[in-house]
N, C-alpha and C positions, 0 to 999 in steps of 0.2 A: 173858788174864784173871788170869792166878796172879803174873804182873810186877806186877801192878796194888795186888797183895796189900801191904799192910807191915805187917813181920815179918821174923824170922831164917831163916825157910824156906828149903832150897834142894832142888834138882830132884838126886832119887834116882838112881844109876847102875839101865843097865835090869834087871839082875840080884836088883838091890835093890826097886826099884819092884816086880818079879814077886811077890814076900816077902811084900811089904807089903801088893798088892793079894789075894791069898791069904788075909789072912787080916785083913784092915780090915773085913770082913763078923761076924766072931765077937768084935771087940773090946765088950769090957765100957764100961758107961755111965760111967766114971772117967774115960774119954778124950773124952769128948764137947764136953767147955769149954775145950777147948785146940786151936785155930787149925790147928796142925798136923794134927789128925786130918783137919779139914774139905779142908785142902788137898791132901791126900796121897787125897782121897776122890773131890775131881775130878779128878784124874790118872788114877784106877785106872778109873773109870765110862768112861770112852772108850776103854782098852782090852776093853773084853767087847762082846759082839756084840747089837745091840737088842733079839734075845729074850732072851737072857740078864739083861740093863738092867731090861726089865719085870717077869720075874716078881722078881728082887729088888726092886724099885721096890712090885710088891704084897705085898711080903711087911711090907712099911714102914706101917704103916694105922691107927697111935695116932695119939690126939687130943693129939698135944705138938710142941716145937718141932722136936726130934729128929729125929723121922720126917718132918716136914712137912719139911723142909731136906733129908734125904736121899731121899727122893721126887723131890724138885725137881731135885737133881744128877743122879739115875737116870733119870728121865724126858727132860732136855737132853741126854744122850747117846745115846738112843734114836731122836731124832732125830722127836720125836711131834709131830702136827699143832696149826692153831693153837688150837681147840677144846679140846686136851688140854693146851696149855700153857697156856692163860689159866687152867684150873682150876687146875693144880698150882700156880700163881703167888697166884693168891687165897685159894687154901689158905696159900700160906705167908705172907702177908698177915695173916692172921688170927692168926701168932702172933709178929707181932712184939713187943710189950710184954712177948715169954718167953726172947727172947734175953739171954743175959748179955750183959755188960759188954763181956768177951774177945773173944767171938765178935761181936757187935754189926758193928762197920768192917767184918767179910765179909760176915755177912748183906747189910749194904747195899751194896757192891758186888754180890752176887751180885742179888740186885733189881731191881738197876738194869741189870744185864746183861739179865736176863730180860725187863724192860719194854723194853729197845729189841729185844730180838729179838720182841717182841711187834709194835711201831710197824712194824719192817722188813715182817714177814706183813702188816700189814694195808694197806702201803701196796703191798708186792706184789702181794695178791689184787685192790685200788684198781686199779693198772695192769694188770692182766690185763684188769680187768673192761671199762676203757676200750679196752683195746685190739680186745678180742671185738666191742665195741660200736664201735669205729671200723673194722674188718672186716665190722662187719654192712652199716653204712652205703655203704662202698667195693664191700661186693659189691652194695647196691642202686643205688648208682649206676652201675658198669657194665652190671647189667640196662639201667635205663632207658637210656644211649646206645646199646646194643644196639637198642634197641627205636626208639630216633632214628633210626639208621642207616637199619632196615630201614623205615621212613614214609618217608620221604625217599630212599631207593631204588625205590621203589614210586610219590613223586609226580614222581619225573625218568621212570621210566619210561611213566608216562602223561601225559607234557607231549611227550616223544618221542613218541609212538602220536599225537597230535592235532597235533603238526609235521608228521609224516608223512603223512596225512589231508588238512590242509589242503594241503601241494604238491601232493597227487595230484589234489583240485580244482579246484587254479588250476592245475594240468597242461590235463586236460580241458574245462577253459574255452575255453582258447586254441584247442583242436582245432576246437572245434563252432562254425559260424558264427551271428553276432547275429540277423540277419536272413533269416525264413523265409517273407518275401511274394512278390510278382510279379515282382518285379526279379531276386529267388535262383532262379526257377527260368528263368526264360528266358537265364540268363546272364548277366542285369546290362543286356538295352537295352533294358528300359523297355515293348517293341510286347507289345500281348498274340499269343495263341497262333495259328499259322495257320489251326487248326478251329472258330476260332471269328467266327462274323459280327457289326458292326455292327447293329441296329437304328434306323433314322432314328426322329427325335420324331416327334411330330403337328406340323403346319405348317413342316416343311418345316427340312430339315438339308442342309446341305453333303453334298455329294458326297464320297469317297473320293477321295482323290487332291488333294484340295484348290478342285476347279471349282467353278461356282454349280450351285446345284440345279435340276435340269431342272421345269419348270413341268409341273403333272398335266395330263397328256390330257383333253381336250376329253371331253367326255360323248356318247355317241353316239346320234345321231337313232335314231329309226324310221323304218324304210322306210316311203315313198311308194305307195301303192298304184295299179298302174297303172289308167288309163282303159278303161272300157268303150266301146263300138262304140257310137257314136252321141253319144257326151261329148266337149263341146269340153277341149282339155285348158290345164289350168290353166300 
């Protein structure tokens, strides 16, 4: 930032700079429009320690260009957030039409420093925020293949349980035979059982054994009555 500067400035031995930062806090307002004080002022703000930074930084709180500029320095060494810079920055904003002449070329370097470390925050907090949001995303998509995984674990294993199932059917199939009539229980030849008899039709069936059928028996007379004693006989 201070290379940036032009002017005859040059960087304090640290012995010196200790002196100067000592006591750049007490100088009187005759040093205020000469470039050196301002430069020698961010040198000194980054050697003190952030609380240190602030409460000088509050001790700074006129409505002039003065303070608004060393504010500005005091608060960038503090290392304050982005909330806290965009004020101090639009504060000093507001008094630019109060800078001299002298001082002018720093103020606008130091402005313009301040607005890109302003662009840097917000394109950082930008990329944080995509990122959280591309995290969010990645961790919902692992959910759901998780969640694939385990469906499709769950339908292999019920395609296996009904493979299973049906071998064990067409297992049992093959055991049990097709046919449970007359032929399966005699053994397969057909004659029915030995306790069981034929019945001939009416008029007359073949014999057993294949012969003609025997003709019905003659119907039987009645006896003749014999003759009495004295009757010629017929």
């Amino acid at each position: 930032m201070l290379s940036e500067v032009p002017g005859s400035h040059t960087h304090l031995a640290p012995a010196t700079l200790a002196q100067v930062c000592d006591d750049i806090w007490q100088s009187d307002d005759g040093v205020m429009n000469k470039p050196d004080y301002w430069l020698s002022l961010m040198e000194c703000a980054p050697r003190m320690t952030p609380a240190q930074t602030r409460a000088e930084a509050w001790r700074h709180q006129d409505a002039n260009w003065q303070d608004s500029f060393r504010q500005s320095i005091l608060l960038d060494a503090a290392d304050i957030d982005v909330t806290e810079r965009r004020r101090a920055y639009h504060r000093l904003l507001s008094y630019r039409d109060n800078f001299p002449a002298g001082i002018y070329p720093l103020f606008t370097l130091w402005r313009q420093h301040q607005a890109l470390r302003l662009v840097l925050a917000d394109e950082r907090s930008r990329a944080q925020r995509q990122q959280q949001e591309s995290d969010k995303q990645m961790r919902a998509l692992t959910a759901r293949e998780q969640q694939f995984k385990q469906e499709l674990a769950a339908t292999a294993r019920k395609l296996q349980n009904l493979t299973d199932i049906e071998r064990r059917l067409s297992s049992r199939k093959w055991q049990t035979p097709d046919d449970d009539g007359p032929a399966a229980s005699d053994g397969g030849s057909g004659k029915p059982p030995s306790g069981e008899r034929q019945t001939p039709k009416a008029g007359g069936t073949s014999a057993p054994g294949g012969g003609a059928a025997a003709p019905p028996a003659a119907a039987a007379r009645p006896p003749v009555a014999a003759p009495e004693a004295g009757e010629p006989r017929q």
